[in-house]
C-alpha positions in Angstrom: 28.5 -4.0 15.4 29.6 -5.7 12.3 32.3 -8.3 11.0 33.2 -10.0 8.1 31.2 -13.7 8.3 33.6 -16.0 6.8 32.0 -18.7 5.2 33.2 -22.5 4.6 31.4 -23.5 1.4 30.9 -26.2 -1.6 29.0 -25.5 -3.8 27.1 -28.4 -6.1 26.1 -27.3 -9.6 22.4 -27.7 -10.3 20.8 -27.3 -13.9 17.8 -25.5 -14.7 16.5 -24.1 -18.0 14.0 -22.3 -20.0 13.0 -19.8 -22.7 10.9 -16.7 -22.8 9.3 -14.5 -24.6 7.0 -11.1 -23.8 8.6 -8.8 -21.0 12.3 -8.2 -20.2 13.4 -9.7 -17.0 16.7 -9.2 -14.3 18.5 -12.0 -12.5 19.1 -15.3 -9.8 21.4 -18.4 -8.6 21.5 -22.3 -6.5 23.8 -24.6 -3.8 23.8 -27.9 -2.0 25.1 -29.9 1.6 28.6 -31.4 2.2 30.4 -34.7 1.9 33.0 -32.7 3.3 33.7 -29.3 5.1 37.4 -29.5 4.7 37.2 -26.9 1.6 36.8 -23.2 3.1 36.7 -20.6 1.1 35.8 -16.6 1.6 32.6 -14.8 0.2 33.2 -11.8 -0.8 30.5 -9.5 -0.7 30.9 -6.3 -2.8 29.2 -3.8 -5.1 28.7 -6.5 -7.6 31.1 -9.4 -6.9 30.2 -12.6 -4.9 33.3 -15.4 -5.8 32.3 -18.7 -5.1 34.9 -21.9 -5.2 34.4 -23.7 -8.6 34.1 -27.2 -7.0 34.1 -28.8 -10.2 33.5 -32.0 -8.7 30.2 -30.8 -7.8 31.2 -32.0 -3.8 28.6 -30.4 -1.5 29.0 -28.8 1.6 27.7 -27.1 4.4 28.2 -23.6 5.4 29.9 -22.9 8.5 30.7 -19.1 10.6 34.4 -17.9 11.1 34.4 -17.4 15.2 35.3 -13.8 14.4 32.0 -12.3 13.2 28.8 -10.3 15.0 25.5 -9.6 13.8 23.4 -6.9 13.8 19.9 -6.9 15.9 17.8 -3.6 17.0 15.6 -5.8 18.8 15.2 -9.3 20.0 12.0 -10.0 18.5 12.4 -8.8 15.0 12.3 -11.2 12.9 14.2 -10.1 9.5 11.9 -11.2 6.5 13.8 -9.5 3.5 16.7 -7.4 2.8 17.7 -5.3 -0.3 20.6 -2.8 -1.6 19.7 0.6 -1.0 22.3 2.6 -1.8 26.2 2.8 -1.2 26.4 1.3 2.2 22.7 1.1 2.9 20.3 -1.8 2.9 16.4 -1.9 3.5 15.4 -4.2 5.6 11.6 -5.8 5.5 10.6 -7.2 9.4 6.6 -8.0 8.6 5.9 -5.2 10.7 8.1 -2.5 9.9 10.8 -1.5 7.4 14.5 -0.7 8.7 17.1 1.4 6.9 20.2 -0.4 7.7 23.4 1.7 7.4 26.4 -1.1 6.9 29.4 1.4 7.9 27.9 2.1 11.8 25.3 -1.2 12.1 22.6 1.6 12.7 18.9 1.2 11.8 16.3 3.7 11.4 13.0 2.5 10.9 11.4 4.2 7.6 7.4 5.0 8.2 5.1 4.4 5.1 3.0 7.2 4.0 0.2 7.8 1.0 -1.8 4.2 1.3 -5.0 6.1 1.7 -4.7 8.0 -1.8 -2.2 6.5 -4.0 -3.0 4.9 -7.3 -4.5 1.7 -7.4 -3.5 -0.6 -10.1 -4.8 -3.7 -11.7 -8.3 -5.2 -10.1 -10.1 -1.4 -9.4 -12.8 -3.0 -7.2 -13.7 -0.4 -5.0 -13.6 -2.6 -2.1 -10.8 -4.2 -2.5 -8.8 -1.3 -3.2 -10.7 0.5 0.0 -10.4 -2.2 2.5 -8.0 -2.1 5.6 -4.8 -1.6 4.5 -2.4 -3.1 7.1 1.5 -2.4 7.1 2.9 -5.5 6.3 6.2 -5.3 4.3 7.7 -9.0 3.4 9.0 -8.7 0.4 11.4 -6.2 -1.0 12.7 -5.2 -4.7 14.5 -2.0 -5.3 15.2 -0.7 -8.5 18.5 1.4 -9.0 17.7 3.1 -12.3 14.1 4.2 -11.0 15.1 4.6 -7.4 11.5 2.9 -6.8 11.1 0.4 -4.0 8.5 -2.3 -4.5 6.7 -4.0 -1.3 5.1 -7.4 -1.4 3.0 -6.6 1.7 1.9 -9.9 2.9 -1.5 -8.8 4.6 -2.4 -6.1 2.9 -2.9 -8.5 0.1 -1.2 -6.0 -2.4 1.6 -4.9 -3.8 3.2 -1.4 -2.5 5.3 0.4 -5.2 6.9 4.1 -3.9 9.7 6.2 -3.3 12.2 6.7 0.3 12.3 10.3 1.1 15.2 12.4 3.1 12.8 12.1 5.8 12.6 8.1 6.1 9.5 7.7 4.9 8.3 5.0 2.1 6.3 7.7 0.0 3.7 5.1 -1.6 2.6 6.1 -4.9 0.8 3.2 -6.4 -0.7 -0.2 -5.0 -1.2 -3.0 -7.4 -4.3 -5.4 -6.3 -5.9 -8.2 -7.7 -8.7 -10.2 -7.0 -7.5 -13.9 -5.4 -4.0 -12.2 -4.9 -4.0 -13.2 -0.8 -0.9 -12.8 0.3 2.2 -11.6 -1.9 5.3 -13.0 -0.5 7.9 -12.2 -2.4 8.3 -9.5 -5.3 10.7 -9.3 -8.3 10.5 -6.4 -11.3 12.4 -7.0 -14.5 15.3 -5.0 -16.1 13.0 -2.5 -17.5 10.4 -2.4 -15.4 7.9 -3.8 -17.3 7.0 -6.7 -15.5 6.5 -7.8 -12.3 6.4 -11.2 -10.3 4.9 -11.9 -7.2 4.7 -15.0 -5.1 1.4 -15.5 -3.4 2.0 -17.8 -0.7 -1.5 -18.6 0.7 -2.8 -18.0 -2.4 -0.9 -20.9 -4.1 -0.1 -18.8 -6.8 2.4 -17.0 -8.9 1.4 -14.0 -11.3 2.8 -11.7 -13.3 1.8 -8.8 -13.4 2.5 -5.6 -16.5 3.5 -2.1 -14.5 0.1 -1.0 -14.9 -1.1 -3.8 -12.6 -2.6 -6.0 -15.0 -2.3 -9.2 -14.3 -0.4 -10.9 -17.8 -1.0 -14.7 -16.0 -1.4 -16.4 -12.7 -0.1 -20.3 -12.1 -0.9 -22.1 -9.5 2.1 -23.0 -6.8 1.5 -24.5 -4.1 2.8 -22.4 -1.2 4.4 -19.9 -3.4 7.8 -18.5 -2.1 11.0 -17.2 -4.1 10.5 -15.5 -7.3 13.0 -14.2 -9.7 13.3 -12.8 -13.4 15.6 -13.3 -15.5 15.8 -12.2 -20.0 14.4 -15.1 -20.7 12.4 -17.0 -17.8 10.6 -16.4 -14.7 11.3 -19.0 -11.4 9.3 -20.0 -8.9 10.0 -22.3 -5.4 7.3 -23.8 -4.1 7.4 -25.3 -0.5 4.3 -27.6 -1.1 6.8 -29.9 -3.7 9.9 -28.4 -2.8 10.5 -27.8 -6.4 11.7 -24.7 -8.7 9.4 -23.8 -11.0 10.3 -22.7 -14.6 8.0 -20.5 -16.7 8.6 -19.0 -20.0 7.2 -15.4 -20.6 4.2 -16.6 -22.4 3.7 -18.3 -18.8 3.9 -21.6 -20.5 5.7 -24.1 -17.8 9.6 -25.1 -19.2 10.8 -27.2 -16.2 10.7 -28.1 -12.4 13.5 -29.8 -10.4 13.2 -30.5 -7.1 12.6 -33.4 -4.3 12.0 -33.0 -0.3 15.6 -34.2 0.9 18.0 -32.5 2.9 21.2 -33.9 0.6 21.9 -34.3 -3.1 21.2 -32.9 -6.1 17.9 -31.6 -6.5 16.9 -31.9 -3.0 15.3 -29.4 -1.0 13.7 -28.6 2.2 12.6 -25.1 2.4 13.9 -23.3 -0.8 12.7 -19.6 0.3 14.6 -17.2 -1.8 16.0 -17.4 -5.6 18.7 -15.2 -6.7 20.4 -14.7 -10.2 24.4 -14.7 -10.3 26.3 -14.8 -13.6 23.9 -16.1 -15.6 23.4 -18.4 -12.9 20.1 -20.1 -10.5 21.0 -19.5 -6.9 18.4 -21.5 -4.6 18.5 -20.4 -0.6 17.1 -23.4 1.7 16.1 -22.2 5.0 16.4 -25.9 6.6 18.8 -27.5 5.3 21.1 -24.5 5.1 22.4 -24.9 2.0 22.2 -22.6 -1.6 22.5 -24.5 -4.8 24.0 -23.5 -7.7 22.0 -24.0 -11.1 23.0 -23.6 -14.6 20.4 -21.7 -16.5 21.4 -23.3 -20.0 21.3 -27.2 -18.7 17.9 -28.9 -18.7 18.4 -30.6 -15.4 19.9 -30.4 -12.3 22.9 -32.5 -11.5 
């Protein structure tokens, strides 16, 4: 059960910049609301190739759906916190209580089962009960890295970070679990290009870190309400839902910039900016409210 969703779209540049220096990051992108929806224009979602208008005028607009798509839902309740490329067709799908295997071609989901939290290797804080306690099942967060085929897990009340392998069998083979004491409740996860870092959101715990891939922790900032995260060679972004701002960092973890008001229209204005994204060398911002995604220019020092 599955369509093309044909988007109407203007898209306002916003500026963002910084500089970094310690481990090697990946990617992310921004948007903003509509003075008019006249301009339509088709997303078109491929391997590696989203096309956006130019809009040079920086116009905003909203998005709006084609009357010509469906959606995919295994069950009524599920709320869908995350979603990542799997492989050629496939996408993983994180629901806070269980992880989906979406296959694109037939809209089916199989629901992959997580195995090896009682023995894998713990990483980072080794406090015995920390790394001991209950370890609840609850995946919010996804990154999947293509070169590794590893699937990282920001699993939101098992205050932890889940780091493992999808089998033929649908199970999430967990081989290692970073922890960390006043990490509460990772929200988000991103890994850079060569895996040598990783950035978490900690949403209750106000925080962002960044972690090395032997779970030490390289620095923690605080963030109020901690939400998307993103890497990219040279920064690592933040969105915080306490200011409604994004949050620049430099790999030394020294603070380059933050842009952001609570508004539903403008520049610079954001409601609920959940998710950040990378795209040609670009700051995408995603704001659950207000709809929109702003578009931010990595090199600029500020929005506009």
């Amino acid at each position: 059960m599955l369509k093309k969703i044909r988007v109407s779209i203007l898209v306002a540049f916003v500026g963002l910049a910084a500089c970094i220096t310690g481990c090697v990051p990946a990617q992310s992108n921004a948007v903003g609301p509509a003075e008019s929806s006249s301009s339509v224009a088709d997303i078109a979602l491929r391997e590696d190739d989203i096309s956006f208008p130019e809009n040079g005028n920086g116009a905003l607009t909203v998005f709006t759906l084609g009357d010509d798509f469906e959606y995919i839902q295994s069950n009524d309740r599920a709320k869908a916190a995350s979603i990542v490329r799997y492989k050629a067709d496939q996408f993983l799908i994180a629901y806070y209580d269980k992880l989906s295997l979406l296959d694109w071609s037939s809209g089916e989901q199989t629901e992959i089962i997580p195995s090896g939290l009682e023995n894998c290797e713990v990483l980072g804080t080794v406090d015995e009960q920390l790394a001991m306690d209950e370890k609840p099942w609850n995946p919010t967060g996804l990154y999947y890295d293509k070169s590794s085929q590893q699937l990282y897990i920001a699993n939101y009340n098992g205050h932890n970070i889940l780091i493992g392998t999808i089998t033929e069998n649908y199970e999430f083979r967990v081989e290692k679990m970073i922890v960390a004491q006043g990490l509460v409740s990772p929200e988000n996860v991103v890994v850079n290009e060569d895996g040598s870092c990783i950035a978490v959101a900690d949403y209750d715990g106000n925080a962002l870190f960044l972690f090395g891939n032997d779970g030490s922790v390289l620095w923690k900032k605080e963030v109020g309400l901690a939400h998307g995260v993103e890497i990219t060679d040279e920064y690592v972004y933040c969105t915080s839902l306490d200011t409604r701002e994004v949050i620049q960092y430099d790999w030394d973890g020294n603070e380059v910039n933050r842009v952001g008001t609570l508004a539903k229209y403008g520049a610079n204005a954001y409601m609920w900016p959940v998710a950040l994204e990378t795209y040609n060398g670009q700051l995408l911002v995603a704001d659950a409210h207000s709809g929109r995604i702003s578009r931010c220019l990595k090199e600029r020092a500020d929005c506009v």
